[in-house]
C-alpha positions, 0 to 999 in steps of 0.5 A: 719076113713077109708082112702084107698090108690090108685085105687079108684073103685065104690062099688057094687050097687053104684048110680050115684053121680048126678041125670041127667035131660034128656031133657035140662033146663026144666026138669033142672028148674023143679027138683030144682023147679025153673022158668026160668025168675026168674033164668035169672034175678038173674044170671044178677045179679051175677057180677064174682068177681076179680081173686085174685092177689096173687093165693094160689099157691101150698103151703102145708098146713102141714095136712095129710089126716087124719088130713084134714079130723079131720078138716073139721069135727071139723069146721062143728061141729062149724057151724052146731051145730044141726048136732054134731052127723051126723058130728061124724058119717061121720068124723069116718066111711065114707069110702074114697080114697085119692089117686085115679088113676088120669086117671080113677078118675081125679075129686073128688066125693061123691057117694050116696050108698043109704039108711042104707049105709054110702056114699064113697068119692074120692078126690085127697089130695095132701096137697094144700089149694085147696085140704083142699077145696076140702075136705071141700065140698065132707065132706058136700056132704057126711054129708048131705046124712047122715043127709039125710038118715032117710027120705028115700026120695031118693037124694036131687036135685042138688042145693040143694046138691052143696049148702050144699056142699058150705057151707061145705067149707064156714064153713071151712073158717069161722073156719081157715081163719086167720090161712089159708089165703090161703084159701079164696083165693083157695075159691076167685079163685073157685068162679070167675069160677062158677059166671064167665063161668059156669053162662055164660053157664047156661045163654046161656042155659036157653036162647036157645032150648034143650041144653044138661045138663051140671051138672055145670049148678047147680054151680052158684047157689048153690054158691050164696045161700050157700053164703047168707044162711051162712051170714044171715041163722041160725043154725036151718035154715042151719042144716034142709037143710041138712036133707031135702033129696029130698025135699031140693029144696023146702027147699032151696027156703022157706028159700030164701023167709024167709031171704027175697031175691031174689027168683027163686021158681016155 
């Protein structure tokens, strides 16, 4: 495993880590291959969950990086079996840096380095629930562009993308909440955000004319399928979202309509 320490820098020939529809919510609905009725009427849905009371706080998980990292890839073993080996390659040699410059690099990210190269990852870990989280979902990000990467379909839409990465941390809970309680909290408390004012936002976007893209459009979403894939998808099911590359739009949408819920597909 490579970790590095300080300045985070984006290597040569880096591709830009989300894809950024130019003309507001049209071209946003079609590259995740949705319909904007079906979008608004399942955002109305979507009630914000109560913030917890009881946050998690800056406890220290007693988890160095290294370890962190061994643990989000023991946890993605555990609940995509189909994936074992794609796990063991991004556990071992996906490149990160821990410890980024804050004023340069304030939010973690997963860059798409492109095809026969493994993706590079940035995060700040500092130890806190938040940050095992945090680990959890740019491991999933960077897991599904390895699963991805035989295809050579170029980068998986955006709700697609975060879904998988949801699910990463969805994972992790699943494996350690009765030891990290604190956790699901850090999760509970994420969650009230997306499906409180980025589904407002994305709401207020679908209903108005050219508004600019905002990539936390994608959020709300990628959580509530990422949800419902994890209760109800199996392990095939959720491992060949993984490797469906650009494709996984419509591969997210044909395992909604599978599972039998509410659909959103063009």
């Amino acid at each position: 495993m490579q970790i590095l320490l300080g300045e985070a820098t984006a290597p040569p020939q880096v591709r830009e880590p989300h894809a950024r529809p130019e003309h507001g919510p049209s071209e946003w609905l079609s590259l995740n291959d949705l319909t904007r009725g079906a979008v608004l009427r399942l955002l109305a849905r979507i009630a914000p969950p109560p913030v917890p009371e009881t946050g998690p706080g800056h406890r220290h998980n007693g988890l160095s990086a290294e370890a962190a990292w061994a643990l989000c890839a023991h946890a993605m073993r555990r609940a995509f079996p189909g994936l074992a080996e794609e796990v063991n390659r991004t556990e071992a040699q996906t490149p990160k840096c821990v410890q980024p410059r804050a004023d340069k690099h304030p939010k973690a990210f997963t860059y798409n380095l492109g095809h026969d190269r493994l993706p590079f990852v940035s995060l700040h870990y500092r130890d806190r629930p938040r940050d095992l989280l945090v680990m959890a979902h740019e491991f999933g990000h960077a897991l599904q562009i390895v699963a991805s990467a035989p295809l050579r379909t170029g980068q998986m839409p955006p709700i697609a993308r975060e879904c998988c990465a949801f699910l990463a941390e969805l994972a992790l809970i699943r494996h350690c909440s009765a030891a990290r309680p604190a956790l699901s909290a850090a999760h509970a408390a994420d969650t009230a955000e997306y499906f409180g004012v980025d589904r407002l936002r994305l709401q207020h976007a679908l209903q108005g004319a050219r508004t600019p893209y905002r990539y936390d459009w994608n959020y709300p979403l990628a959580r509530r399928r990422a949800a419902d894939l994890m209760a109800q998808g199996t392990p095939k099911v959720l491992c060949a979202l993984y490797r469906a590359g650009a494709e996984g739009g419509r591969q997210l949408n044909r395992d909604v309509h599978a599972l039998g819920l509410e659909a959103c597909a063009a």
